[in-house]
C-alpha positions in Angstrom: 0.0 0.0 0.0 1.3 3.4 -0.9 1.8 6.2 1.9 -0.6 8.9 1.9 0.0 12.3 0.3 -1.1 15.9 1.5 -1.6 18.2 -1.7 -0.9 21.7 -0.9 -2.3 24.1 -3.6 -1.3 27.3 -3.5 -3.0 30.9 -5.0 -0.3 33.0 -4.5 -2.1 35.3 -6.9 -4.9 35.2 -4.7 -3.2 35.4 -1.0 -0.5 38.5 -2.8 -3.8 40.3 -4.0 -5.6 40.0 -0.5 -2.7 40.9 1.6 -2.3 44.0 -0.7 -5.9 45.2 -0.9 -7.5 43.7 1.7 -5.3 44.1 4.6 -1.8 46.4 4.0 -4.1 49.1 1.3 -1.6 48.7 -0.9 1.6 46.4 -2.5 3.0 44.4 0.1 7.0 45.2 0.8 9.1 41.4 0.3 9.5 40.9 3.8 5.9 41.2 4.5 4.9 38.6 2.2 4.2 35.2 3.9 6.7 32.4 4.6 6.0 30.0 2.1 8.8 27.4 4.0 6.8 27.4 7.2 2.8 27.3 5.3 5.0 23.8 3.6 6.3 22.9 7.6 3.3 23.8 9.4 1.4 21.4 6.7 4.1 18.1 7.3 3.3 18.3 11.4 -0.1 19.0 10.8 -1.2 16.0 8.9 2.0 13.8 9.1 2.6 12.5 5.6 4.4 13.7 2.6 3.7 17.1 1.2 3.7 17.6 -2.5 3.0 21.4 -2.3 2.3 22.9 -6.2 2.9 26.7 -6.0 0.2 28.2 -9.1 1.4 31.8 -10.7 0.6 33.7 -13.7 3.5 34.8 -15.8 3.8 36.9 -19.1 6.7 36.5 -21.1 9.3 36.8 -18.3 9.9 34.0 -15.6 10.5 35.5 -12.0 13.4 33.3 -11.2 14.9 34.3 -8.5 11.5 33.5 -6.9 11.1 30.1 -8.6 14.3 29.2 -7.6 13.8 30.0 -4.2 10.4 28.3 -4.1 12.7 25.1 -5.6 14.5 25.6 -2.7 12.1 25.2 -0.2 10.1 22.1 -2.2 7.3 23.7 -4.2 7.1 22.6 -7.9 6.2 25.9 -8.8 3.7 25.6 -12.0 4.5 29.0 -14.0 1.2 29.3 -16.9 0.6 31.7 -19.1 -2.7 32.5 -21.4 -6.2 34.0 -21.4 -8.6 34.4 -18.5 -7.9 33.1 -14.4 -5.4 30.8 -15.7 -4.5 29.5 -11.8 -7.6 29.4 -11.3 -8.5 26.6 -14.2 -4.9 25.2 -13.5 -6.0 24.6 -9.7 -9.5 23.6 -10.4 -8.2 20.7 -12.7 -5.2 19.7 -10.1 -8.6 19.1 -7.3 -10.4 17.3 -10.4 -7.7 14.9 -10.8 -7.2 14.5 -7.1 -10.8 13.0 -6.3 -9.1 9.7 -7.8 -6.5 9.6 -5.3 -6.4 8.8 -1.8 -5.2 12.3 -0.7 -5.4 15.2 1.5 -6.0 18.9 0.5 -5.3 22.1 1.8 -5.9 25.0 -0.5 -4.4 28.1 -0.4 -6.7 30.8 -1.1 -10.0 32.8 -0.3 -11.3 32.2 -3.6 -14.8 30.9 -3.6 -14.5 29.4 -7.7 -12.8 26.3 -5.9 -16.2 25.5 -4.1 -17.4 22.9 -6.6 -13.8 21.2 -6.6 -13.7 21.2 -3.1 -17.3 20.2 -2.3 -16.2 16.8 -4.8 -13.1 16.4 -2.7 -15.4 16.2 0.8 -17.4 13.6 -0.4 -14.9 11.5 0.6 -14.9 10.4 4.0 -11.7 9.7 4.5 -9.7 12.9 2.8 -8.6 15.6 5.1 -9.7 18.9 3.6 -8.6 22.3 4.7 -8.4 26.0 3.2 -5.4 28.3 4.5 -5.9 32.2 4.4 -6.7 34.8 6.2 -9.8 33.1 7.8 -11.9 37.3 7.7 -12.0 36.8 3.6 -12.5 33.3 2.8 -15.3 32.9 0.7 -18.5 31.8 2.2 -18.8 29.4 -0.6 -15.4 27.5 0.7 -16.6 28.1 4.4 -19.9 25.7 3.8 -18.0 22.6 2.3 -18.7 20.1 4.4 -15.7 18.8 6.6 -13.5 21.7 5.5 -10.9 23.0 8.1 -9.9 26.7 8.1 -6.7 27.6 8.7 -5.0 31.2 9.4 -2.4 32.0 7.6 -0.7 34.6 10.0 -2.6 33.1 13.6 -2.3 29.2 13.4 0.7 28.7 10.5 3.4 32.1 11.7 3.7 32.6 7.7 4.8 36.3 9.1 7.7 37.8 11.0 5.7 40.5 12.4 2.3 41.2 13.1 -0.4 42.2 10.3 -2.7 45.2 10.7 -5.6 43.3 10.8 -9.2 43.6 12.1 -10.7 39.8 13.2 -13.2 38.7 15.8 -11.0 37.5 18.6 -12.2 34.6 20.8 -12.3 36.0 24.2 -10.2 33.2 25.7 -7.0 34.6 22.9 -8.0 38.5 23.8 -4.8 39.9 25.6 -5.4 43.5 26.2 -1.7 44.0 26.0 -1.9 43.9 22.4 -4.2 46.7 22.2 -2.9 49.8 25.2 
C-alpha cells in the first residue's frame, strides 16, 4: 500500500492580492509577504505525511526566477502558466479534479470561492482531510460551507509572518490579551 500524500495548492495570486488590498491598502514590501517554508512545515506536522506542495502563478513573457528558484528551494514545484482568463484558477481547479481519484489530502491556499465545486467533490470523501489556508476574515462563504473543510489562518495558526499584520478579526475571548491593544 502506498503512503498517503497531503496536496498543498497554492493561489499565491490570490493570497498577494488580499494581503495588498484587503489588509496592508496597498503592495505588500518582500518581507511582508508570507513564509511559504513554514505554510510547507506547518502542513508536514499537521497531517504527518508527505507534502507535495504545487505553487500556481501567472507569468507573461518573463519567468521571475529568483522567486522560482527560491520556491525550488524550499520544495514547491512551482507551476508557471501563461494564457487567457484566471489561468490559476482553471490550473487549480483541474489539479482538485484529478485529485478526487487519489487517496489524498488537500489544503488549499486561497479565499477564492471558484474552488467551491472542486472542493465540495473532494469532501465527499470520508476519508480525505480537507482544509483552506488564508486569512480566515475573507474566505469565501462558498469554501466556508463545504462540508468537513478546516480553516486555517495563515498569520494566527501557521506564523507565515515575521511581524504582526494590521488586521481587524473577531478575537475569541479566551485569545483576547489587552496588552496587544494599550
Amino acid at each position: 500500500m502506498s503512503q498517503r500524500t497531503s496536496y498543498l495548492l497554492v493561489d499565491g495570486e490570490n493570497i498577494d492580492a488580499t494581503l495588498g488590498t484587503s489588509v496592508l491598502g496597498r503592495r505588500p514590501h518582500p518581507e511582508e509577504r508570507p513564509r511559504w517554508n513554514k505554510l510547507l512545515g506547518h502542513l508536514e506536522r499537521r497531517w504527518q505525511q508527505p507534502v507535495k506542495a504545487l505553487f500556481f502563478l501567472a507569468v507573461d513573457e518573463d519567468l521571475p526566477m529568483s522567486f522560482v528558484q527560491a520556491l525550488l528551494a524550499m520544495g514547491y514545484t512551482p507551476i508557471p502558466l501563461s494564457g487567457p482568463g484566471k489561468v490559476v484558477d482553471i490550473a487549480i481547479q483541474r489539479t482538485a479534479d484529478a485529485l478526487l481519484d487519489r487517496a489524498a489530502d488537500v489544503m488549499l491556499v486561497s479565499h477564492d470561492g471558484d474552488f467551491t465545486p472542486q472542493m465540495t467533490a473532494l469532501s465527499r470523501d470520508e476519508d480525505r482531510r480537507l482544509a483552506v489556508a488564508g486569512f480566515t476574515e475573507f474566505v469565501s462563504t462558498g469554501l466556508r460551507q463545504v462540508p468537513g473543510l478546516e480553516v486555517v489562518d495563515l498569520e494566527y495558526e501557521i506564523g507565515a509572518f515575521t511581524s504582526a499584520l494590521p488586521r481587524v478579526r473577531i478575537i475569541p475571548i479566551s485569545e483576547y490579551d489587552p496588552a496587544d491593544f494599550i
